[in-house]
C-alpha positions in Angstrom: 115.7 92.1 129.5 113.3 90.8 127.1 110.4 91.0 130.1 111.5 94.9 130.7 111.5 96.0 126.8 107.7 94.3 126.7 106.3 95.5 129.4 107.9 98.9 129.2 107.1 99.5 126.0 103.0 98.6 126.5 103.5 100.6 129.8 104.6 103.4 127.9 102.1 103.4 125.5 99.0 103.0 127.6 100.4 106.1 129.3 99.6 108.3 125.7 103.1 109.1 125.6 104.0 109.8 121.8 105.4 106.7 120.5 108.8 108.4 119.5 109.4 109.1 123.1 108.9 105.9 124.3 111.5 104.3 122.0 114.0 106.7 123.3 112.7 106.1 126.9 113.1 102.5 126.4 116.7 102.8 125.4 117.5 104.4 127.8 116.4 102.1 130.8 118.0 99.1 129.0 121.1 100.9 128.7 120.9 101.8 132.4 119.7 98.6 133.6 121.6 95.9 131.5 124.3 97.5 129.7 127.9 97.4 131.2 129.1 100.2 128.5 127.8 103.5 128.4 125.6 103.1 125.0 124.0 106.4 125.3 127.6 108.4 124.3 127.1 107.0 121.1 123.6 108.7 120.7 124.6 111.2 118.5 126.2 109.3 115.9 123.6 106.5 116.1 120.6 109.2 115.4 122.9 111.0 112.7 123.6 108.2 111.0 120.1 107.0 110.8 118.6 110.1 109.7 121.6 111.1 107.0 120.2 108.6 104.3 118.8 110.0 100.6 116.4 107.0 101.1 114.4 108.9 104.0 113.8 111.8 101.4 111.1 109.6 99.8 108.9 109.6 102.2 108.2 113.7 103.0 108.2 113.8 98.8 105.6 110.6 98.9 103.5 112.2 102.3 103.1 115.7 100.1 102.2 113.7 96.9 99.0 112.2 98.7 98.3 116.1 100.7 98.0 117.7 97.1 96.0 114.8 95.7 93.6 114.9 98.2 93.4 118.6 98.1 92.9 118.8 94.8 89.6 116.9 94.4 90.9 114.3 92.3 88.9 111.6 94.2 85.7 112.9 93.8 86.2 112.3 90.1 87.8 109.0 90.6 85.2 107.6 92.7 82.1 108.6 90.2 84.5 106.9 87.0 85.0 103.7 89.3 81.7 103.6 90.2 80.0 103.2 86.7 82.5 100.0 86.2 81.8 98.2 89.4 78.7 99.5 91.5 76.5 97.1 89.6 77.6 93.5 91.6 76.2 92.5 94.3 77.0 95.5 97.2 76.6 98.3 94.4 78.9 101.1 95.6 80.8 99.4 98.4 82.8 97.9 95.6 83.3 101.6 94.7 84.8 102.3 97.6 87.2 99.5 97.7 88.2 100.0 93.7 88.6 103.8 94.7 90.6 103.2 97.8 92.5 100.9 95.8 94.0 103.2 92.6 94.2 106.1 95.5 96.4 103.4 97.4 98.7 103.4 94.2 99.4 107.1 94.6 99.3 108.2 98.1 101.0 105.5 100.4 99.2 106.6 103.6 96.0 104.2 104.7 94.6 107.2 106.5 94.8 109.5 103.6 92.8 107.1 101.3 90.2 105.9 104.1 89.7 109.7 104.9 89.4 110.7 100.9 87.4 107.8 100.0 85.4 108.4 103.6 84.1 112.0 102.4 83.4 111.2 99.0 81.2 107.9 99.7 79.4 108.7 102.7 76.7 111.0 101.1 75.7 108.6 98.7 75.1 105.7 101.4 72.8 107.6 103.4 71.2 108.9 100.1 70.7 105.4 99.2 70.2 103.7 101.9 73.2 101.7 102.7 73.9 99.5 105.8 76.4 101.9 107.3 78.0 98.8 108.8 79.6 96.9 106.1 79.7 100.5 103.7 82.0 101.8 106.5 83.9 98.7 106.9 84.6 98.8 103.2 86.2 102.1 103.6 88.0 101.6 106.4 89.5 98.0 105.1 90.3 99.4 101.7 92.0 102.4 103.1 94.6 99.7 104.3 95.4 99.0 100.8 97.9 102.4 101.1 100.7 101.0 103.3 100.7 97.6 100.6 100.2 98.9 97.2 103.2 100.7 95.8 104.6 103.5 96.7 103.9 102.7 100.3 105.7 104.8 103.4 105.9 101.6 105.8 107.5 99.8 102.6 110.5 102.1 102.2 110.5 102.4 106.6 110.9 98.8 106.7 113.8 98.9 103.7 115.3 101.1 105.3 115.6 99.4 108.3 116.3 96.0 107.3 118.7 97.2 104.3 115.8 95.1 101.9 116.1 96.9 97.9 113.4 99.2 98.4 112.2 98.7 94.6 112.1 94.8 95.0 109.7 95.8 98.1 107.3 98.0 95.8 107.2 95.0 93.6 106.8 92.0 95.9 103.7 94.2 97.1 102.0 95.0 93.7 100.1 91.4 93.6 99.1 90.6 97.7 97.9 94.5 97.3 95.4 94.3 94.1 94.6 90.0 95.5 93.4 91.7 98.8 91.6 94.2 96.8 90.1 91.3 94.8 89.0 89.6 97.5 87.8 92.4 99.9 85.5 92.8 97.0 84.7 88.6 96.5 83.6 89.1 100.1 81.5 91.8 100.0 79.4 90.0 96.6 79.0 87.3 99.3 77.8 88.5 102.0 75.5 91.2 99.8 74.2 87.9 98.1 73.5 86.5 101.4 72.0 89.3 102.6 70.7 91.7 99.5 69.8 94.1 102.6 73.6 94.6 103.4 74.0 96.2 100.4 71.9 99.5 98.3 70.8 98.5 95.0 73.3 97.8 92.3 73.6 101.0 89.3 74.2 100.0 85.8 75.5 102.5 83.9 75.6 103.2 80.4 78.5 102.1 78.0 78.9 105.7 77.4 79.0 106.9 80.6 81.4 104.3 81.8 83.9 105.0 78.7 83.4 109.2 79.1 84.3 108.3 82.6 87.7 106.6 81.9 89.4 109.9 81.2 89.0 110.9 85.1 91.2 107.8 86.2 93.7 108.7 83.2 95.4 110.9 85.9 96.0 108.5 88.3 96.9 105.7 86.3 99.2 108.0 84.7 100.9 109.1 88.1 100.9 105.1 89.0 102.7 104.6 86.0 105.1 107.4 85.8 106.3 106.5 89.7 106.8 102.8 89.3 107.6 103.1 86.0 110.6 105.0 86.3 111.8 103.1 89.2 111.9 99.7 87.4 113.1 101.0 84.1 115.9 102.0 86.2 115.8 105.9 84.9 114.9 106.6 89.0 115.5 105.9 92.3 112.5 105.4 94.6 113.2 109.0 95.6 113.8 110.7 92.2 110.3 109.0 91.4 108.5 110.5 94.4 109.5 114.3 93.3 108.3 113.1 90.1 105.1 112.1 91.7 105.0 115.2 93.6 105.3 117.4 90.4 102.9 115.4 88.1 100.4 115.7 91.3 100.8 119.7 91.1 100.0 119.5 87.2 96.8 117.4 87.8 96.1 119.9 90.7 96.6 123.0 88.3 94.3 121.3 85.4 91.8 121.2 87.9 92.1 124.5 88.8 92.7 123.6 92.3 96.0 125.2 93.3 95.3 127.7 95.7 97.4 129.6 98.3 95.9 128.0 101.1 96.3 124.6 99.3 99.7 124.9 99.2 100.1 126.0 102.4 97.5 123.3 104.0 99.4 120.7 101.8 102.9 121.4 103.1 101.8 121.7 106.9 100.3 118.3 106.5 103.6 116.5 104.6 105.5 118.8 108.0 103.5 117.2 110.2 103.5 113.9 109.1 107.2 113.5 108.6 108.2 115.2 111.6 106.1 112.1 113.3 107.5 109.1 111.4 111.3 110.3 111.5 110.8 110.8 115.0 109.4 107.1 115.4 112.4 105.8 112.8 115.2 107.8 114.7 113.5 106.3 118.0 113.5 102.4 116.4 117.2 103.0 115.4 118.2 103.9 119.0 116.5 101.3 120.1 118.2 98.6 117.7 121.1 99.4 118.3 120.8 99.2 122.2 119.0 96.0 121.7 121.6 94.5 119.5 124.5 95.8 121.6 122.7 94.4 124.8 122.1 91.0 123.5 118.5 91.0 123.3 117.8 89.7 119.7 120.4 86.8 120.7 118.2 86.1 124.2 115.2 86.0 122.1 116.7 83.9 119.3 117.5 81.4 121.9 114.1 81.2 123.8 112.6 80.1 120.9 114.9 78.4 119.8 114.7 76.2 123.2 110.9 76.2 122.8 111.8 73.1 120.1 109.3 74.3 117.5 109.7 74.0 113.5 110.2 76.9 111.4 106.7 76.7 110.9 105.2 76.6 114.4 107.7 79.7 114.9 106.4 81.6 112.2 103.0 81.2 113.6 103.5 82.9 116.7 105.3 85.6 115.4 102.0 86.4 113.2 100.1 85.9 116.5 102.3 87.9 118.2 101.4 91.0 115.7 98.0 90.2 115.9 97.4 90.4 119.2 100.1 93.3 119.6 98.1 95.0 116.9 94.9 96.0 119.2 96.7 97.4 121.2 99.7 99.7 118.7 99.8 101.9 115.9 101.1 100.2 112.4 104.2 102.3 112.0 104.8 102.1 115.5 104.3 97.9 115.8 106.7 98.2 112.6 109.9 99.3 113.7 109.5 98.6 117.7 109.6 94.4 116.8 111.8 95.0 113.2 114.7 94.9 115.0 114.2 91.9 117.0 111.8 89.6 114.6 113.7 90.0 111.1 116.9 88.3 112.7 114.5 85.5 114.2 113.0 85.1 110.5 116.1 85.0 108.5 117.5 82.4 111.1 114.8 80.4 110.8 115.1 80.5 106.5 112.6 82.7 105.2 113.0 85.5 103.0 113.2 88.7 105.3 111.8 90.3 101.4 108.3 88.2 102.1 108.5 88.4 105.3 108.0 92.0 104.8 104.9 91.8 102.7 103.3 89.3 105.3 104.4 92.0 107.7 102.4 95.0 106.1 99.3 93.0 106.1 99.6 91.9 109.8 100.0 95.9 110.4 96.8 96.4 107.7 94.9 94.8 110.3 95.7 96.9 112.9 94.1 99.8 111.4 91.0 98.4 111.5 91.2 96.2 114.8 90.0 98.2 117.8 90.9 100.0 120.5 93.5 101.7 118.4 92.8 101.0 114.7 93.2 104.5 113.3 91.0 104.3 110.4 88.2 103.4 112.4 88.0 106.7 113.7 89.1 108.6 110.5 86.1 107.0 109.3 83.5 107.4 112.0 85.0 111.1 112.3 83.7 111.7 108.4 80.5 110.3 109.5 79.3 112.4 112.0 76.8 110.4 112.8 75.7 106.8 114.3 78.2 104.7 116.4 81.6 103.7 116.3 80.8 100.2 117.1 79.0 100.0 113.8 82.5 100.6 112.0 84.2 98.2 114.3 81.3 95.4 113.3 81.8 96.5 109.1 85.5 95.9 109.0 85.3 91.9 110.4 84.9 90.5 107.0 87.7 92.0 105.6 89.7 91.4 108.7 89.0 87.8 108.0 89.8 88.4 104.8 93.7 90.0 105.4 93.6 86.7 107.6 93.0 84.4 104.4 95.9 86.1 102.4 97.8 86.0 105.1 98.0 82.0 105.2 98.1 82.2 101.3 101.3 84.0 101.5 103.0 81.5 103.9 101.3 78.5 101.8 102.2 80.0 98.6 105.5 82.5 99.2 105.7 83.1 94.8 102.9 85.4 95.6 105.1 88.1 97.4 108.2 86.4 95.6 107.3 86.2 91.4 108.1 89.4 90.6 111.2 90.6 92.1 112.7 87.3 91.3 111.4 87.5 87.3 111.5 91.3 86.9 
């Protein structure tokens, strides 16, 4: 069973069927082929009953937050404030687009949102300045991951929703890995622009008046960030209550801006359509799918091949994070997420962790398959704002941060308080 549910799901998928289909598909041969009960009479219930949760209203609310944000020109501003404060290290504005990607991360919880703002904003000024458009694009692309790890996040409240982990205890076990990953996509970049100066443009060093007349574009963001995690951890909020919040105070900023617009509205609200329709599709499919898996004992077989393998906790834990490597060339993040959710988080709580920091090491494994080729979708949101050159230069850009998500990932498992300190102490 376990052979059929692999190779029928990559099957599938290398077929370019939608990945919500495929989950039903595959429930449907298991039932068929393994099951001695008709599973499938229970389908109604099973996708009522995972679609009839207040929790799921986050996400539409948090999708429309990001559409109106990125609508409403608020990046452009962002990017020229953050890059008075940072373009002057070593890589000049590729730290801009990582510091941009990163407070747009804390607003919009979609990686290809940010990648694709932060991608139409920078790319001008590389080729103005003459920028290696191989570790500029990489920049982008890597710190356009930073939206599915820094609160609020959309694969964050999917995977609490699906492994019935506090939501809010998520957003904060993500708030340090998020801005460290940040820190050292940017560490990185200083070294291999001091290495190589001609990675890099030259450095811009702003005035001190500039850089503090430039502080009240961010104030709109920060104050969204605020307002949205605020209210969720002074308790006057629910994740969801805080994304209509979000979704109001984004219409506010759009309308000092002078940005609200018919067709913005209408643009914004055919993307948040689209984009939900697609991940409850793919949640409804993974719940199917769970429950055909747990009802025809394939978390149980699983559990017991490795458990028969005789390896540690440890030695386990690394093939799981090899397994979502390797599985991440080749799948789409949400996809990769709630396809092996329901089988690896009872594998991880049996072997002791916390399925909490398991979830954090998770998002990052899934980071890197947004920028891991063939499928990495922000390699191409990024080489589609280009228009010009190669995709293979993209693909080259985003290895140092790659190796980077690689680094923090073997910090988290060496060091679990950095996932862990603040939803134990807050």
């Amino acid at each position: 069973m376990i052979l059929f549910t692999s190779a029928g799901l990559l099957a599938l998928l290398a077929l370019s069927i939608p990945v919500g289909a495929v989950l039903f598909l595959l429930s449907f041969g298991i039932d068929f082929f393994f099951s001695p009960f008709p599973l499938m009479r229970g389908l109604g219930q099973v996708v009522w009953s995972s679609s009839n949760s207040a929790t799921l209203i986050a996400i539409p609310f948090f999708v429309l937050l990001g559409e109106i944000l990125v609508r409403s020109g608020v990046a452009q501003r962002t990017y020229a404030a953050l890059e008075s404060w940072v373009s002057w290290m070593p890589g000049g504005l590729i730290h801009a687009n990582i510091a941009t990607a990163t407070l747009f991360s804390a607003t919009s919880g979609s990686s290809v949102a940010t990648a694709a703002t932060v991608a139409s904003v920078a790319t001008p000024q590389a080729e103005k300045l003459g920028y290696d458009p191989k570790l500029f694009s990489g920049a982008i692309a890597a710190g356009g991951t930073l939206g599915i790890m820094i609160p609020p996040s959309i694969n964050l409240i999917v995977y609490g929703f699906l492994t019935e982990t506090s939501i809010p205890k998520l957003f904060l076990a993500g708030l340090i890995p998020g801005f460290a990953l940040a820190l050292l996509f940017m560490v990185v970049t200083a070294i291999f622009c001091t290495i190589r100066p001609s990675l890099g443009g030259p450095g811009i060093s702003a005035s001190w008046h500039k850089r503090i007349k430039g502080l009240v574009d961010l104030i709109p963001l920060l104050g969204l960030f605020g307002a949205i995690v605020g209210s969720i951890y002074a308790g006057w909020a629910t994740p969801t209550e805080a994304a209509a919040i979000g979704v109001a105070m984004a219409f506010a900023i759009a309308a000092t801006q002078r940005a609200i617009t018919v067709k913005m509205i209408i643009e914004s609200l055919k993307g948040t359509i689209r984009t939900t329709s697609m991940i409850m599709l793919v949640v409804i499919g993974a719940y199917v799918l769970n429950f055909v898996l747990t009802a025809g004992g394939v978390s149980r077989a699983l559990q017991d091949f490795l458990s028969n393998l005789g390896l540690g906790a440890l030695a386990t834990l690394l093939i799981i994070v090899l397994m979502y490597i390797i599985l991440g060339f080749f799948i789409e993040t949400l996809s990769l997420m709630v396809a092996t959710i329901p089988i690896v988080v009872p594998i991880i709580e049996q072997l002791g962790y916390d399925k909490l920091w398991f979830g954090i090491l998770m998002i990052i494994l899934v980071e890197m398959a947004l920028i891991t080729p063939p499928v990495g979708l922000n390699l191409y949101v990024v080489q589609g704002v280009r228009k010009k050159g190669k995709l293979v230069e993209v693909m080259l850009g985003v290895i140092p941060y790659a190796l980077a998500m690689l680094v923090m990932v073997g910090l988290l498992i060496l060091f679990p308080a950095i996932a862990l300190y603040l939803p134990e102490h807050l």
